[in-house]
C-alpha positions in Angstrom: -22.0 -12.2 19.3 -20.1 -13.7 22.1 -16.6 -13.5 22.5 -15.0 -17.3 21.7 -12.5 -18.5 23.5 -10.0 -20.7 21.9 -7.3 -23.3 22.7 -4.8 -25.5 20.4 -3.7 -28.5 22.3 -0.5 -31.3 21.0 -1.9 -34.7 21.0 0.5 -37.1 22.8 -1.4 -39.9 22.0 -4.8 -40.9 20.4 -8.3 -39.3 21.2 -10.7 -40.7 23.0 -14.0 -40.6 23.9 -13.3 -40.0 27.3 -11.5 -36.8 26.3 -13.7 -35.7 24.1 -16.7 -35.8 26.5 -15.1 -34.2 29.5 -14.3 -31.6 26.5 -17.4 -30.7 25.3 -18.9 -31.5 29.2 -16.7 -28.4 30.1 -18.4 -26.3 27.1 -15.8 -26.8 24.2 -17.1 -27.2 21.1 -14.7 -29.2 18.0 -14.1 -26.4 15.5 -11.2 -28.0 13.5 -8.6 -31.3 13.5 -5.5 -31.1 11.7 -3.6 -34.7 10.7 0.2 -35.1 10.3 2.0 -38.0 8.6 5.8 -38.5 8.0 6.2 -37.6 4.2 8.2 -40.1 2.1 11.1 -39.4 0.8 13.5 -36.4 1.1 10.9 -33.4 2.4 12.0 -30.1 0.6 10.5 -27.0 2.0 7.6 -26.0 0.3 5.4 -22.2 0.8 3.3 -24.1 3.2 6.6 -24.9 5.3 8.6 -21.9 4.3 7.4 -19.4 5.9 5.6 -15.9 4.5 6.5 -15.0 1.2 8.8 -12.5 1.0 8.4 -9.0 0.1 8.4 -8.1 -3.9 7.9 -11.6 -4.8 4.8 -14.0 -5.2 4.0 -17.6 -5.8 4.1 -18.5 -9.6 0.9 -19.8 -11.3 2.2 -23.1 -11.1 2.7 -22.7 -8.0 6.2 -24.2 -7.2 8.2 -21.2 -6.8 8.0 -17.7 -7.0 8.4 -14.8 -8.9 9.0 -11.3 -9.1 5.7 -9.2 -7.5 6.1 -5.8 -10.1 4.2 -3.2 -8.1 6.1 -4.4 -4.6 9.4 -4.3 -6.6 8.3 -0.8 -7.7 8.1 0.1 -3.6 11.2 -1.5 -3.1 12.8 0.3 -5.7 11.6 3.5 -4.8 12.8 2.7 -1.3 16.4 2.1 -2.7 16.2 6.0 -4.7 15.1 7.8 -1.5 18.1 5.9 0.1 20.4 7.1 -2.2 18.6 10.8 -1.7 19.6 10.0 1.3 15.8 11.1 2.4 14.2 10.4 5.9 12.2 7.4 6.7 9.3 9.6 7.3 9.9 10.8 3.9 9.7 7.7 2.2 6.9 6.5 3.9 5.1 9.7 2.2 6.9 9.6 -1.2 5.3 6.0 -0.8 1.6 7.0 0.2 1.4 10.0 -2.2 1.9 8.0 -5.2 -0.7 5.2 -3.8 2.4 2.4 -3.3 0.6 0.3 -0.1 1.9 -2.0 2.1 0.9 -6.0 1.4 -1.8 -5.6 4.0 -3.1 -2.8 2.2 -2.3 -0.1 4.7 -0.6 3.1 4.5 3.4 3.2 4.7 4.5 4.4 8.2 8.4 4.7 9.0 7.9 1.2 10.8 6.9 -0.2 7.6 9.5 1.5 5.8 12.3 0.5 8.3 10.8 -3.1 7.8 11.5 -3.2 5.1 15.1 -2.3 5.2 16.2 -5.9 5.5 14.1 -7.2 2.6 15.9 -4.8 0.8 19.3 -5.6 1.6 18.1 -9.2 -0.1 17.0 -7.4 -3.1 19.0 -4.7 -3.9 21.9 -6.3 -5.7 18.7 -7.9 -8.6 17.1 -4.3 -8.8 20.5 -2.4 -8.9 22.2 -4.6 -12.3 18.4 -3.7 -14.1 19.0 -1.2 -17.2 16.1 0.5 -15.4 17.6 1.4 -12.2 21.1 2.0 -14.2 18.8 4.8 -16.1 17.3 5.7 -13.2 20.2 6.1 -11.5 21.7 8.9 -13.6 18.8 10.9 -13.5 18.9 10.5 -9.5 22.5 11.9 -9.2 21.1 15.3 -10.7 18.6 15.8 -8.5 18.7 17.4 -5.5 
């Protein structure tokens, strides 16, 4: 198969025929049109507009907000122990792949994902550290090693 070139181009102003035969006369083919309106109202930021869902959360069934992802939160919060460990970044990213923890995309943790992710958890620390869970977890941590 051919490799496809493609462009996106920002209206300014309607389409015309014209256009759209010096287009295709140049070997373009139409492979998708996307239509915009002003939205009634006061517009609140919705997932489409928001951006990529972050880390350890996911949209809700209902699909108007999210909620808590458990097996990223689990990453996360393994993250957060090694930290406390104070353990390398290539440690974690190990720790991570050896108990079959994987990156959103499915991929194996590297120390670039891990150090990704250090942000993310800044956001999310203060919910996983006031769990009972971590508070256990915790305690058992400060004996080890």
């Amino acid at each position: 198969m051919p490799k496809m070139e493609h462009i996106r181009e920002v209206m300014t102003g309607p389409l015309s025929a014209e256009y759209m035969r010096e287009r295709t006369g140049a070997g373009w083919q139409l492979v998708a049109v996307e239509w915009q309106r002003p939205a009634g109202g006061d517009v609140r930021e919705t997932s489409a507009t928001a951006g990529e869902v972050p880390y350890g959360s996911r949209v809700s069934n209902d699909c108007a907000h999210l909620e808590e992802n458990p097996g990223e939160m689990e990453a996360l919060t393994l993250i957060l122990e090694q930290i406390v460990q104070d353990r390398s970044l290539s440690h974690m990213a190990d720790t991570l792949n050896q108990r079959g923890y994987r990156t959103r995309e499915g991929a194996k943790w590297t120390v670039v994902s891990v150090y990704n992710m250090l942000p993310r958890l800044i956001e999310v620390s203060p919910r996983i550290l006031e769990k009972e869970a971590w508070i256990e977890r915790r305690k058992q941590i400060s004996t080890v090693g």
